[in-house]
N, C-alpha and C positions, 0 to 999 in steps of 0.2 A: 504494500500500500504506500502511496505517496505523503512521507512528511513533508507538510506545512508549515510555516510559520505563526501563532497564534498570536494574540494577543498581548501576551509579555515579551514577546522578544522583539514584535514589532514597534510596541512602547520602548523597549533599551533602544533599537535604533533610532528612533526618531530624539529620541532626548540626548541619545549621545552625540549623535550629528549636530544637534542642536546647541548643545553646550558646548560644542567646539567651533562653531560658527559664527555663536554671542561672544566668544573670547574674544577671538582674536580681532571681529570688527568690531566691538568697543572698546576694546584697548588699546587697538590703533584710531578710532573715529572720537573719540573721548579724552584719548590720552592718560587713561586711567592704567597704573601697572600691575602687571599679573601681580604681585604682592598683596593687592588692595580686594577685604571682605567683600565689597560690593560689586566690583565685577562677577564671583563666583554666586553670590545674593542673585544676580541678574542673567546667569546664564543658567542655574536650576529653575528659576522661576519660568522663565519661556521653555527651557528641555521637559518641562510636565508639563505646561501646555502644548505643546506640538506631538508630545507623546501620546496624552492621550486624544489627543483629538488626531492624530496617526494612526493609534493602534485601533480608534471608535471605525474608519472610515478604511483604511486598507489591508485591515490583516486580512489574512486567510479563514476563509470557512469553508464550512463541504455540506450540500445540502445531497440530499437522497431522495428521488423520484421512484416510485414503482407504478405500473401498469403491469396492460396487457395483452397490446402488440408492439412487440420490441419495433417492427419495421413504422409501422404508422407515429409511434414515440419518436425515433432517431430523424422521419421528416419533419415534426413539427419543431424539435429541438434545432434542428439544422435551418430553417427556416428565420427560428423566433432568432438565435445568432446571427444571424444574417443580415434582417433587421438593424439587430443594435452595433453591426460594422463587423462580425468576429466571421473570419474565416479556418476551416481545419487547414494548419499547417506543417503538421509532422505528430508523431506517435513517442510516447513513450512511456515504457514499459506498457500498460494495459491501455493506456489513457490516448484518448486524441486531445491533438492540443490546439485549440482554436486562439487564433493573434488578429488583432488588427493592423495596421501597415504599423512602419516600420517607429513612425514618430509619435504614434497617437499610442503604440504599448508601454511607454514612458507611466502614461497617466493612468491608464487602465489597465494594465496588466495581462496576464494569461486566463483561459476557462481552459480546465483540464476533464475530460468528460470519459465516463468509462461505462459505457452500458455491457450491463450481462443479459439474460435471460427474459424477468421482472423487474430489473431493478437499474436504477444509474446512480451513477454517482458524480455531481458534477463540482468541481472546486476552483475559488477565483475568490478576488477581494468582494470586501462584505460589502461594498456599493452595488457591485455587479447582479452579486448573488441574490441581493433583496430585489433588485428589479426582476430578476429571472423566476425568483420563487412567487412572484405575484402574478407571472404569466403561465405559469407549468401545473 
């Protein structure tokens, strides 16, 4: 099965990226030196807000679709992607992996899609996925 990224790891990156972003441009835009309480006051305080409002809006989830026609499921799936820009681009391991071009996967990411039998499985950030589970 495909490990994802949840929710706390996606929060560590966003906060850590974050707090080393706020460093170094206020303490060069400020002139304030790494030395000084309040640069590190001002770069936790923005790395928890972009954290979680990063890990609220792009972690990974996996929602799980069943029916029961695998073929009539996989067109309306392929369809409803389609729609929202996602084409299948390659496979891996079980999964197909629907991108949009090349610039626009920047912001939205991958849907990693794996139907068996009865059942799919599809996994992409949690903006994607809530629009996709309100259409399936």
């Amino acid at each position: 099965m495909l490990q994802v990224p949840g929710f706390w790891l996606t929060f560590l990156y966003y906060f850590s990226v974050t707090n080393l972003i706020v460093i170094l441009v206020v303490s060069q835009g400020m002139g304030i030196g790494f030395n000084d309480r309040l640069l590190y006051q001002i770069a936790v305080l923005l790395g928890l807000i972009a954290g979680l409002v990063g890990a609220k809006f792009n972690r990974s989830v996996t929602l799980s679709a069943y029916f029961s026609n695998k073929k009539a499921f996989s067109k309306i799936l392929n369809e409803i992607l389609s729609q929202m820009g996602f084409e299948p681009k390659s496979q891996l391991e079980d999964f197909i992996v629907y991108d949009k071009s090349s610039w626009k996967t920047l912001f939205t990411g991958k849907i990693f899609v794996q139907i068996e039998d009865s059942s799919a499985t599809i996994i992409g950030r949690s903006s994607i996925i809530k629009k996709l589970s309100q259409v399936i």
